[in-house]
N, C-alpha and C positions, 0 to 999 in steps of 0.2 A: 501235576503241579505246574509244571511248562505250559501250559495251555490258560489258566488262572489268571498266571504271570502276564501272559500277552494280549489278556483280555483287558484284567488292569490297564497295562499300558495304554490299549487303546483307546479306552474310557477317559483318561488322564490327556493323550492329546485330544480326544473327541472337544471334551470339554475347554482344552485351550482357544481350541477353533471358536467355539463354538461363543466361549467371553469374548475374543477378540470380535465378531461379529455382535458381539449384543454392544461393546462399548464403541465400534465405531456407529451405531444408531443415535449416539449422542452426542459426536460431535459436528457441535452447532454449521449451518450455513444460513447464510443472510440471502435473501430475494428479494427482487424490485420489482413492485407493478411497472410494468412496462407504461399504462396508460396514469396512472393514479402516482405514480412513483414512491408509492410508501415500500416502506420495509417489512418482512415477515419473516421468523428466522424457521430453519425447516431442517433435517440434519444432511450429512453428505449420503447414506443413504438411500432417502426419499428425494433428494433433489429438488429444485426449483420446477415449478409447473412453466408450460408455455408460454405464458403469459408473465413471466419474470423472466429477468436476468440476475445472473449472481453477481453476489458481490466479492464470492472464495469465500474461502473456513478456511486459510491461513497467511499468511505474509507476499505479497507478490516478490519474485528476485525477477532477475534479469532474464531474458533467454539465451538460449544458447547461439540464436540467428542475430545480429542488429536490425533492430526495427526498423520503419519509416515515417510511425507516428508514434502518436502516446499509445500505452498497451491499453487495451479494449476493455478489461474487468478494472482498472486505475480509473478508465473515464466513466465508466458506469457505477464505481463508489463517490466518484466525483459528484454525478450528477446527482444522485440520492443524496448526499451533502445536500448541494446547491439547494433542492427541493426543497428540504429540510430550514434550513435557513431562511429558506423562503419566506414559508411558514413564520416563523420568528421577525419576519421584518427585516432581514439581514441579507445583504446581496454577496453574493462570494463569484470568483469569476476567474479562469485561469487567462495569465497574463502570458505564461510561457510555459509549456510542457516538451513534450518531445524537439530536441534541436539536434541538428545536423551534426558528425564532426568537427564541419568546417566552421558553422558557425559556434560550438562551442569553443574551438581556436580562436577563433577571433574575440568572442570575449573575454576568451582567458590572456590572448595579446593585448585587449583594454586594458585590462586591469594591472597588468603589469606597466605598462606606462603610466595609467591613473598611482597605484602605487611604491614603484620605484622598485619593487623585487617581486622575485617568483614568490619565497614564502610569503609575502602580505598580501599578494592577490590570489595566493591562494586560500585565504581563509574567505574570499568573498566568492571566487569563484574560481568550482573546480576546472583541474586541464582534464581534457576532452577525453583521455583512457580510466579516467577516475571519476568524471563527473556520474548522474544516473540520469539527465536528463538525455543523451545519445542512446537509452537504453529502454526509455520513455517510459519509466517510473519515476519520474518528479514531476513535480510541476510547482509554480509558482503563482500563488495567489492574492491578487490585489496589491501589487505592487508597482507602483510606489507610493500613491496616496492616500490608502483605504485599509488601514492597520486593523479597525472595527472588523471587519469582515474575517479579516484572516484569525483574530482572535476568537470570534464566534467557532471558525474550523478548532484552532486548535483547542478549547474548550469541549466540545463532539465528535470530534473527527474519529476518535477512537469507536464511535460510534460504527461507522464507517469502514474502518481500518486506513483511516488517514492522519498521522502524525506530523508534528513540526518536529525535523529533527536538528535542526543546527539553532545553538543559543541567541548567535547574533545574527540568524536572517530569521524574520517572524513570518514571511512570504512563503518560504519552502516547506512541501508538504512529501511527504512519500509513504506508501503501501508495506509500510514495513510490520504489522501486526495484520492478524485476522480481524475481523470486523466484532466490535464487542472488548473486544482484549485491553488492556492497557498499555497504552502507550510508555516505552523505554525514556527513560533521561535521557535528556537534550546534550550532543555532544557542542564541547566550545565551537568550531566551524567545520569547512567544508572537506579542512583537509584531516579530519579524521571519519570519513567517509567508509563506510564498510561494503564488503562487495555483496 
């Protein structure tokens, strides 16, 4: 009867294994013609072929190193965007992505002289341990005089897995869903920022 028992069992994790491997065949990853730059979703899986880049199957965060540019799979949803938009008659363009420290210090010292405290400049712009452009998942698009543009993004972006996430900058974009997914409500500004 001990012998039954252990076979059962075995069968019962065989089979756990064995779902966990059939459901992750279905979650989705997005790919980009490298030369064509369409999109083709494929699962994590099977992979993107050679001739693509991904775009992830899920959220970009931070890494663990500070970067030196914008992160690599950010500007390759990026571009697939842009492509896309293209298409559409629509120009999208980053105006700022990855910044320095120093230089997000410095515009977070603008801003505090533009508006007279720390808490009002920080709703326009985060300080430099908070913000995500030192991290280089943000970027900013079409900003200052091309609103069209950047609506087109935040209308598809989720496409993409590029959202607008602060209410009162319509410019700022960040990797924070999978490509496909729906995009989170818009926090009031910068300074409810999540890490």
């Amino acid at each position: 009867m001990r012998k039954g028992g252990g076979f059962i069992a075995f069968l019962l994790v065989f089979s756990l294994f064995h779902e966990f491997s059939h459901a992750s065949d279905t979650i989705p990853l997005s790919c980009m013609n490298k030369k064509t730059l369409d999109i083709r979703v494929s699962h994590v899986i099977k992979g993107c072929e050679k001739t693509e880049s991904s775009l992830g199957a899920g959220a970009i965060s931070r890494s663990l190193i500070r970067p030196s540019d914008l992160d690599k799979q950010v500007a390759v949803r990026f571009k697939a965007a842009q492509a896309a938009a293209k298409k559409d008659g629509v120009t999208i363009y980053i105006v700022s992505g990855f910044r320095s420290l120093n230089r997000q210090q410095t515009l977070f010292n603008q801003a505090v002289r533009r508006y007279r405290s720390i808490n009002e400049a920080s709703k326009w712009v985060a300080p430099p341990l908070v913000s995500h452009h030192p991290w280089g998942v943000a970027i900013d698009v079409n900003y200052p005089d091309e609103p069209v543009g950047a609506g087109w993004l935040e209308t598809h972006g989720s496409k993409f897995g590029l959202c607008r996430v602060f209410e009162n900058e319509w410019w700022h974009f960040e990797p924070v869903i999978a490509p496909g997914w729906k995009c989170p409500p818009l926090v009031p500004d910068a300074r409810y920022s999540k890490d």
